[in-house]
N, C-alpha and C positions, 0 to 999 in steps of 0.2 A: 371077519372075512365075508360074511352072508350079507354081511351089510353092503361091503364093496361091491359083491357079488350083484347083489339087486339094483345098485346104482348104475352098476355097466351096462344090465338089462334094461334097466330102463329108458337108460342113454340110446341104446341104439336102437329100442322101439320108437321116442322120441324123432329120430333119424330118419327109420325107414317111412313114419307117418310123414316127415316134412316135406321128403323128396316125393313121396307118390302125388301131396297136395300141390307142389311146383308142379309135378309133370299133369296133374289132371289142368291146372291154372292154363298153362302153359298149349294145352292141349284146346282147349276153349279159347282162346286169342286167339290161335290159329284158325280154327273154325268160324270165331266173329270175322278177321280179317278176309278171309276168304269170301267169306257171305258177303263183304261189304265191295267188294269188285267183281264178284260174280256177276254173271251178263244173264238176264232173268228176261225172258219172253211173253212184253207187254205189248198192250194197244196203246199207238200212239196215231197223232191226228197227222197227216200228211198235206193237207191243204188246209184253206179257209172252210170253215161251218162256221153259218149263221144261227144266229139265235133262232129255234122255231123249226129247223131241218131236224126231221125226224133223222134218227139213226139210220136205220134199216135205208133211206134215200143215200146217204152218204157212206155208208159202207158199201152197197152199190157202184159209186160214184168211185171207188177207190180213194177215197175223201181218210180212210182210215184203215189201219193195216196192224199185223204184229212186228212186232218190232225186239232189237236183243238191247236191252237196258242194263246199266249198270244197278244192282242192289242200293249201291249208298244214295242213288238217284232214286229209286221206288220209295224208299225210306222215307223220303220229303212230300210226296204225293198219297197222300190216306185216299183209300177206296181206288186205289189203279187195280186194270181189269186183267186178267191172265186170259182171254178167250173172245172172242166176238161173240157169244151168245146173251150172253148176261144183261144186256142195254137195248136187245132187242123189243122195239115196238116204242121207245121213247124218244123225245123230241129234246132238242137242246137246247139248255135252259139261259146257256151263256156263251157266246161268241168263242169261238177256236178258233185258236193256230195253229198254223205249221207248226212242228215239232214240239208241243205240251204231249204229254202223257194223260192219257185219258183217264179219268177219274169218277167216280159213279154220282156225285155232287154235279155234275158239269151236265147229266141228263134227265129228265124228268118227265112229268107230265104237264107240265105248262112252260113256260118262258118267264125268267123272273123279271120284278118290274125294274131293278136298277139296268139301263143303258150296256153296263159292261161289266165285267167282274177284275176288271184292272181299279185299281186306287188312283185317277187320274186326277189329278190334281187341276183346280178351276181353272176356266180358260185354256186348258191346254188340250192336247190332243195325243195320241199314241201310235206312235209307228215300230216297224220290227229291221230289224237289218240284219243279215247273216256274216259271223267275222269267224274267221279259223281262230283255233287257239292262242297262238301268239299275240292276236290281235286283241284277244279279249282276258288277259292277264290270264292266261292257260287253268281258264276255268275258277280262276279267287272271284269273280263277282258275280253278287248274288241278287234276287230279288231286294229292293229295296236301296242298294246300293249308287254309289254317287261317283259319276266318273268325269272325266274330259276329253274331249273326244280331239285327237290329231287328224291330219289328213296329210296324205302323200299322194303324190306325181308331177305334173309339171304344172306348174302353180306360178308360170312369166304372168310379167302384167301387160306384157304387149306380146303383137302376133310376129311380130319381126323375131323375139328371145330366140334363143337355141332349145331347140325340142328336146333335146337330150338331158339340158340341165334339172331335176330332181330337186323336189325342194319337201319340207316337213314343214308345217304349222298347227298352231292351234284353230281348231273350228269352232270351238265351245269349250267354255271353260268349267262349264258343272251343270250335268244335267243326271237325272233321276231314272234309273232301271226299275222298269215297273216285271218285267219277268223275264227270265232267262229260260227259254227251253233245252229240252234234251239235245244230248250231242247228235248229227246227222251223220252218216256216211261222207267219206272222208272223200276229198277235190281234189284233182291232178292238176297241179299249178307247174309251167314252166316260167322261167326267169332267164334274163340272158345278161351274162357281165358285161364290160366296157371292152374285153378281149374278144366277146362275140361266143364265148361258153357257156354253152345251155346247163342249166341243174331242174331237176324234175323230182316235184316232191310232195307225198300227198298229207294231207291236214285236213282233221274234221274241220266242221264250220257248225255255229250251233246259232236259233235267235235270237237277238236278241232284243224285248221291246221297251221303249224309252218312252219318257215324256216331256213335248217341248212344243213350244207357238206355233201357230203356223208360218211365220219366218226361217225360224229356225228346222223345223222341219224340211223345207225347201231346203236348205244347205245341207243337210244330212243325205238326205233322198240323191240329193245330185251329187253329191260327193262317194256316194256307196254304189254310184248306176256307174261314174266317170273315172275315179280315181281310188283310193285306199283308206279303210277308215282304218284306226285305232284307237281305241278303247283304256283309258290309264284309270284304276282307280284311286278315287280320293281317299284321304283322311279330315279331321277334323285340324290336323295340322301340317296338310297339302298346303303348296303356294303356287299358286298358277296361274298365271295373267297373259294377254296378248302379248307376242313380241317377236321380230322379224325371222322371217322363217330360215331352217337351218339347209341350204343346198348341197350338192354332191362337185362343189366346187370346194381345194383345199379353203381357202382362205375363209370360206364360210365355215366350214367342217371345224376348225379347230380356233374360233376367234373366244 
């Protein structure tokens, strides 16, 4: 009986040890998940800084501000600053953009010798475009990343076409994300159906910088100033090639 006795005792100390260790587990998930969408009050760059602009001139300039960041986003950025004081008196070491998170590597006391701190691949050049979420696979592409970029609006080949008719195409079919910055405060975008029913709806917009020719560049620039980009990313077993654009006429829509 003492025997039974002690096994039930220890059955249910076993128990009460397992359930306190779920709820402590359980208890620290929720506190990592929370940390990791919490919105944390960083500096971020709001314009262009050149290589060589002292801080103290661009914080001035409004060039640089606090900002509420997400945690999982601070995460990826070693040495992001909580305060404008910390960087004061230093000069910057490598070209800024709009919306990066400032990071205490990006200021110094000299200018470093490489040209840019992007990985721009020979011959080519880097530019930034700003696309709302939808646009840009609701935030899956990341530095490094390899996309295709579509375009939308009215894409006739002649000035006679009907301005109304809407068309999608490929613009590029694979080019290289050299940095994604922070999400931006969100844009009031109106839209009007074919009934003439306005919807009104806002979406961040975050940049993003690519690398492409200077051909290809022209097409992006003027596609991002004139009409609609979007952003698809690749895989290693993506298919994606030219092929006639898809318009807001049935017979196109569903051929």
């Amino acid at each position: 009986m003492d025997r039974r006795r002690l096994l039930l005792i220890l059955a249910v100390f076993v128990a009460v040890i397992g359930t306190a260790l779920v709820f402590i587990y359980v208890r620290g998930a929720d506190s990592r998940a929370q940390r990791g969408v919490a919105n944390v009050s960083a500096l971020q760059a709001t314009s262009n800084i050149a290589a060589g602009e002292t801080y103290d001139a661009a914080l001035a300039a409004g060039k640089l501000s606090m900002q509420q960041i997400p945690q999982n986003v601070l995460d990826k950025n070693t040495g992001y600053q909580t305060s404008v004081d910390a960087l004061k008196g230093k000069i910057a070491a490598v070209p800024i953009f709009p919306g990066q998170v400032i990071v205490s590597s990006q200021f110094g006391d000299t200018v470093q010798s490489t040209s840019s701190s992007l990985a721009i691949p020979k011959g080519m050049i880097a530019i930034s475009v700003n696309l709302t979420d939808p646009d840009r696979v609701a935030g899956n592409i990341e530095n490094g990343s390899q996309v295709a970029i579509f375009v939308t609006g009215n894409l006739q080949t002649t000035a006679t076409a009907a301005s109304s008719v809407q068309s999608t195409r490929l613009l590029l079919p694979k080019v290289t994300v050299l940095n994604v910055g922070s999400p931006q405060p969100p844009t009031t975008t109106t839209s009007t159906d074919q009934t003439g029913t306005q919807t009104t709806e806002q979406l961040p917009r975050t940049l993003l910088t690519i690398a492409v020719s200077q051909k290809d560049a022209q097409k992006v620039i003027l596609s991002s100033k004139a009409l609609q980009l979007t952003f698809g990313l690749l895989t290693s077993s993506s298919k994606v090639h030219p092929a006639p654009g898809t318009t807001t006429l049935v017979a196109s829509l569903f051929r």
